[in-house]
C-alpha positions as CSV (number, residue, x, y, z in Angstrom):
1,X,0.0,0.0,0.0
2,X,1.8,3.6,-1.0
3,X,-0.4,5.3,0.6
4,X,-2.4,6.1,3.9
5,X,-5.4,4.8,4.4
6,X,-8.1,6.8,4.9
7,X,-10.7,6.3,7.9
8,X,-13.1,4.5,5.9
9,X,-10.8,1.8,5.0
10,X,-9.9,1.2,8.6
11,X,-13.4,1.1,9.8
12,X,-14.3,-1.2,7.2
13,X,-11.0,-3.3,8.1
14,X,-12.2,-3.5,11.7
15,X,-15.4,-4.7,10.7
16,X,-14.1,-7.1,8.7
17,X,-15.3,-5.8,5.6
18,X,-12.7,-6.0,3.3
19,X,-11.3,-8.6,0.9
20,X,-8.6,-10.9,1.8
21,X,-5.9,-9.0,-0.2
22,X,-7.0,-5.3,0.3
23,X,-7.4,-6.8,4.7
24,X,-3.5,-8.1,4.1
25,X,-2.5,-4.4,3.0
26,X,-4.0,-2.4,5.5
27,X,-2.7,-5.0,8.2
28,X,1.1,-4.1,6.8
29,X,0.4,-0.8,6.6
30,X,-0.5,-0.5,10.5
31,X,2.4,-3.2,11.5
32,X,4.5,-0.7,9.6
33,X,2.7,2.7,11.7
34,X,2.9,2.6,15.0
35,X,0.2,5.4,15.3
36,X,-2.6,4.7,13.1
37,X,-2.2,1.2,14.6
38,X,-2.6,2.3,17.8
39,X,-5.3,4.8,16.8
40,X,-7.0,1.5,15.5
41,X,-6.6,-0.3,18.6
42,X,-8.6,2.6,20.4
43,X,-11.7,2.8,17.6
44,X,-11.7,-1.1,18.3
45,X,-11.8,-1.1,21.5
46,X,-14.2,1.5,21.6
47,X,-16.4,-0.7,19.8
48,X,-15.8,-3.8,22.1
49,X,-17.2,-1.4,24.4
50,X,-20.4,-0.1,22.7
51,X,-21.1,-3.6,22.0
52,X,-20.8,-5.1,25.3
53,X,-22.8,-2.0,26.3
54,X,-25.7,-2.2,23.7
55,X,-25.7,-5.6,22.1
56,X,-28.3,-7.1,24.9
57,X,-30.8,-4.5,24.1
58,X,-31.1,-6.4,20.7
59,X,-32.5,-9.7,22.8
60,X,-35.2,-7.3,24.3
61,X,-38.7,-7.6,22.7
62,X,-39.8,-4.8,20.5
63,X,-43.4,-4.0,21.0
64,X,-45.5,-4.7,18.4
65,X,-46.8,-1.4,17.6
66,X,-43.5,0.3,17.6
67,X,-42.3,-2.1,14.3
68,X,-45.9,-1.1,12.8
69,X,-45.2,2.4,13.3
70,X,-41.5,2.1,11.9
71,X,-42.6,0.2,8.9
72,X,-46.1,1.9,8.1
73,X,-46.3,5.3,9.2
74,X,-43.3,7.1,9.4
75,X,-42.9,7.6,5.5
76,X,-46.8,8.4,5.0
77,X,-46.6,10.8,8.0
78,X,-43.4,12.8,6.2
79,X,-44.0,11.8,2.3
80,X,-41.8,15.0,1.6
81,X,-39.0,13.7,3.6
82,X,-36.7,11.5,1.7
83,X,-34.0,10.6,4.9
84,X,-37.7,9.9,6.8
85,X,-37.9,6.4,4.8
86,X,-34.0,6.4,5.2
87,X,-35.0,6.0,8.6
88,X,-37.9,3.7,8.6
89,X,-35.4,1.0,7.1
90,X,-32.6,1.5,9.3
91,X,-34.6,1.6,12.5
92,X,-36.0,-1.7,11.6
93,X,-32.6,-3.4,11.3
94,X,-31.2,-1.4,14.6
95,X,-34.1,-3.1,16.1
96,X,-32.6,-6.2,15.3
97,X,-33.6,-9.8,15.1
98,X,-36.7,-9.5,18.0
99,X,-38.8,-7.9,15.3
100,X,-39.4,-11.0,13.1
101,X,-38.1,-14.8,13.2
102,X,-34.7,-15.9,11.0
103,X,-33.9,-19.0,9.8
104,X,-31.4,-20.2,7.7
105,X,-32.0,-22.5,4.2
106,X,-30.1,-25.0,2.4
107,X,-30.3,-25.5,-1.1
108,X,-30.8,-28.7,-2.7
109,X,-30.0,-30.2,-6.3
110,X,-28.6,-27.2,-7.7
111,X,-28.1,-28.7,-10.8
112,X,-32.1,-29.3,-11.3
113,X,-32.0,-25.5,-11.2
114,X,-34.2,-25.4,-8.5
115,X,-34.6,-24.2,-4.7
116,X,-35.9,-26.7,-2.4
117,X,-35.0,-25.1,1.3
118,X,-35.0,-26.6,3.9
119,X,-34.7,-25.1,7.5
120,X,-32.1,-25.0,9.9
121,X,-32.0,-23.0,13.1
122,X,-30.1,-19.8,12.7
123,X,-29.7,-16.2,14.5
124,X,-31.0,-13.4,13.1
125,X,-27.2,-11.8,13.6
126,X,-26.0,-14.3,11.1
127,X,-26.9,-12.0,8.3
128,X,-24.3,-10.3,6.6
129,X,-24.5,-6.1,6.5
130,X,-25.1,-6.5,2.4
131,X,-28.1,-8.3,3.4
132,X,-29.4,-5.4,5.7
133,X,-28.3,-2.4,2.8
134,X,-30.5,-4.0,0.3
135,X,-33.8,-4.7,2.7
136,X,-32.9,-0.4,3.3
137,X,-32.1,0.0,-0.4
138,X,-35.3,-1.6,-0.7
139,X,-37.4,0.7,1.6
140,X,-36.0,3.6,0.3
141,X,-36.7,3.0,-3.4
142,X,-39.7,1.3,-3.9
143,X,-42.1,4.1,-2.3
144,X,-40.5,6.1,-5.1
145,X,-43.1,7.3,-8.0
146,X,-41.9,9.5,-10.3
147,X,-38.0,8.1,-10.0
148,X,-38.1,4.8,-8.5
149,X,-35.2,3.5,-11.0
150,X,-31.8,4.5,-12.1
151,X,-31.8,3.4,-15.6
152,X,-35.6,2.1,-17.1
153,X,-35.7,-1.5,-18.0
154,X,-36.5,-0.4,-22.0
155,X,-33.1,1.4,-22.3
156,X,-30.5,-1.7,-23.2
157,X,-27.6,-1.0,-22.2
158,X,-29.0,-1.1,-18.6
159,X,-27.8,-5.4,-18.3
160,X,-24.5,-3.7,-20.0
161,X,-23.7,-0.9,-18.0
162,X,-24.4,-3.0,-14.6
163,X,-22.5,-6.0,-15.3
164,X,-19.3,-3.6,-16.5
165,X,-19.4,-1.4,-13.1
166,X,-20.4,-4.9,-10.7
167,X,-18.0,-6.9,-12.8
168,X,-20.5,-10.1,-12.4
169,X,-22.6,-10.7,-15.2
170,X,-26.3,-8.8,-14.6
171,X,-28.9,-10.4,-16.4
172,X,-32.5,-8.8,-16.6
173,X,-34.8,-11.7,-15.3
174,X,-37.7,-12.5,-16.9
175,X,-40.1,-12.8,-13.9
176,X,-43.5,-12.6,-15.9
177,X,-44.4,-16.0,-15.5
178,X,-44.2,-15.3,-11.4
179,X,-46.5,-11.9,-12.0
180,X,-44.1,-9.6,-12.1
181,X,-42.4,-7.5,-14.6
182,X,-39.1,-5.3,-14.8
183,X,-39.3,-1.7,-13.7
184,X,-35.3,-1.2,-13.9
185,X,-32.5,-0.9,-11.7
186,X,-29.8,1.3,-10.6
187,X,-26.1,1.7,-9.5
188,X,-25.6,1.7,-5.7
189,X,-22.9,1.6,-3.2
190,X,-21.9,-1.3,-1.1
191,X,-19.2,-1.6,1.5
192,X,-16.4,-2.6,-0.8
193,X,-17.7,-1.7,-3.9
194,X,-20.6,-1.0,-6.5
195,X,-23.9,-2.8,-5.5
196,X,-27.1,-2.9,-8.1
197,X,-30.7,-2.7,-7.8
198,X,-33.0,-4.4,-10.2
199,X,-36.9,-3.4,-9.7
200,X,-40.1,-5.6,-10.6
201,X,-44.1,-4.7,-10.4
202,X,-47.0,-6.7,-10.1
203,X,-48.2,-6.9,-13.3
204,X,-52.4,-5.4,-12.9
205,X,-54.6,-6.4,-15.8
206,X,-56.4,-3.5,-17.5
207,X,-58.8,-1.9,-15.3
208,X,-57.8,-3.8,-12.3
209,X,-55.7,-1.2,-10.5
210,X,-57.6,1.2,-7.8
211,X,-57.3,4.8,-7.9
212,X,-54.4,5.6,-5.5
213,X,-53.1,2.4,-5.2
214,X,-49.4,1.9,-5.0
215,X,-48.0,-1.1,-6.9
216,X,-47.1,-4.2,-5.6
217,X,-43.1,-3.9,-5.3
218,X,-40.2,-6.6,-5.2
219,X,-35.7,-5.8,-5.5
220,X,-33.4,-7.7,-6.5
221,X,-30.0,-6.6,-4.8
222,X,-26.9,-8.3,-6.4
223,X,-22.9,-7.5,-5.8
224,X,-19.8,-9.6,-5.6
225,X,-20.1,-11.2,-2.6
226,X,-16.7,-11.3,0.0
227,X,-14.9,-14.5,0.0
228,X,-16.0,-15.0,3.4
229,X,-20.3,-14.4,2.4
230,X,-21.3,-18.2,3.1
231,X,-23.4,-19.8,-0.1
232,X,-25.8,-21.5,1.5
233,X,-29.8,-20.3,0.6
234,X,-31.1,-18.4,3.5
235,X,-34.7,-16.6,4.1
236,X,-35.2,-13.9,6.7
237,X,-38.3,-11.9,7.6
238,X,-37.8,-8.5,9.7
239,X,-40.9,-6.9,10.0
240,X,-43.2,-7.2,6.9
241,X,-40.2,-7.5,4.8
242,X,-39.1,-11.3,3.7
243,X,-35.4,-11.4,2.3
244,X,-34.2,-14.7,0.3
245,X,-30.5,-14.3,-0.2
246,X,-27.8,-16.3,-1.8
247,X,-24.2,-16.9,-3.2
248,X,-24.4,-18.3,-6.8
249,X,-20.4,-19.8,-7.3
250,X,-17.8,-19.0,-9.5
251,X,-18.1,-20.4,-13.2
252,X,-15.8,-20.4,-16.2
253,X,-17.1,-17.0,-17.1
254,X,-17.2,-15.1,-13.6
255,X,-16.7,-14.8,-10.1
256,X,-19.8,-15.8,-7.8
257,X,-22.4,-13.3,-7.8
258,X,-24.5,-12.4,-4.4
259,X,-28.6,-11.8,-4.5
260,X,-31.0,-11.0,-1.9
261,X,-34.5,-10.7,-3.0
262,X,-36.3,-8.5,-0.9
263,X,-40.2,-7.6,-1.1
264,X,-43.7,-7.8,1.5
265,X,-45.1,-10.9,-0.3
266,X,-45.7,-14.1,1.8
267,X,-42.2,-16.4,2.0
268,X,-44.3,-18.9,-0.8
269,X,-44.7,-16.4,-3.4
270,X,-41.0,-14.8,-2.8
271,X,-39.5,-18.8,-2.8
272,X,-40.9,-19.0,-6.2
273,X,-39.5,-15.3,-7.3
274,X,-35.9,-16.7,-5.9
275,X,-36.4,-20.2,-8.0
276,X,-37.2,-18.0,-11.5
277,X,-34.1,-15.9,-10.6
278,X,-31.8,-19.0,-9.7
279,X,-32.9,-20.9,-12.6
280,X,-31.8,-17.7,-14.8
281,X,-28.7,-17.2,-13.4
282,X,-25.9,-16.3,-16.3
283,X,-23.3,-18.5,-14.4
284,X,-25.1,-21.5,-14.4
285,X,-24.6,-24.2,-17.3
């Protein structure tokens, strides 16, 4: 490394959210500076500290009207306020796991190009912080009406420009079998790198759709997973959002690609989503 890092690279080393090479570089850097190392050593133990302090509030049971007013009213009470749905999906998540049940799924015979889950207990705390950004990404997005996408799914180059920033292939899945058809995506940030957003609608028949009735949402959040994200299939609900995500391996043409499918439907309807998406997947043979 030939230069410093900055403050954001060694909070995201103490998290343990960097790559195994860019971890090893920072690590040499701070054997090499006394100073920023112990400057580290502080921030960390700070941490220790706050979590130590904080982490059993987490086990404490929210009440049930609190997670109904995070989830439903805050962003109908301040529609003008963008940060106000900011903050509707990160209070859920600070919340944490007492809001809504985890469990952890297996997938089974891959190569039928199918999701069979099965469950397996599992903490809520197992799920990785890309997991929480797209169930906020989510909340943040999908109330959107006049700009809920990036990039509309009838401009083309919108597969092309997200697979060449992600550098894992980004295919547009055809979901209209399931019900649901392709709004479009956009570019966002993730901890280590770019993160995208792919948007799908409920498809209404002609007539079918009330007057002020907002559409039937679901995301698809995919990035290049860390070499430490495990692959197994996993489903989470937290609040009324259910969240399938997965790790899809490394193939002759790319690296393994991460997804979390996030969206209010019941866990049947999103299992079925997740097994159109799996079954598309540009890595598989």
């Amino acid at each position: 490394m030939n230069t410093a890092p900055d403050d954001t690279l060694l909070c995201a080393w103490i998290d343990g959210e960097l790559p195994p090479e860019r971890r090893a570089e920072v690590e040499a850097w701070l054997r090499e500076h006394p100073d920023d190392a112990a400057r580290v050593r502080a921030w960390s133990a700070d941490a220790r500290s706050l979590r130590s302090a904080l982490d059993p509030v987490l086990d404490e049971a929210v009440p049930a009207a609190l997670a109904q007013t995070v989830w439903r009213k805050a962003p109908a009470l301040m529609p003008n306020l963008a940060w106000a749905r900011w903050a509707a999906g990160l209070a859920i998540f600070v919340l944490g796991g007492a809001v809504g049940a985890a469990l952890m799924w297996r997938v089974h015979g891959p190569s039928a190009g199918t999701l069979v889950a099965v469950p397996a207990a599992a903490p809520a705390a197992m799920a990785s912080g890309w997991v929480q950004r797209a169930a906020v990404a989510h909340s943040v997005y999908v109330p959107e009406v006049r700009h809920p996408v990036e990039v509309r799914a009838q401009e083309e180059h919108l597969s092309r420009w997200l697979t060449r920033r992600l550098d894992v292939p980004v295919k547009l899945f055809d979901l209209r079998e399931q019900g649901f058809e392709l709004v479009g995506g956009r570019l966002l940030p993730d901890a280590s790198g770019p993160s995208a957003q792919l948007m799908y609608e409920a498809i209404t028949p002609p007539g079918a759709a009330s007057a002020g009735a907002k559409p039937q949402r679901v995301t698809v959040y995919l990035r290049k997973p860390d070499d430490a994200t495990p692959a197994a299939f996993r489903y989470e609900q937290r609040g009324e959002l259910g969240l399938f995500y997965w790790v899809e391996g490394k193939s002759a043409n790319s690296g393994p690609t991460g997804y979390a499918l996030v969206g209010t439907l019941p866990r049947e309807k999103l299992l079925a989503l997740a097994q159109a998406i799996y079954s598309q997947d540009p890595s598989r043979p």
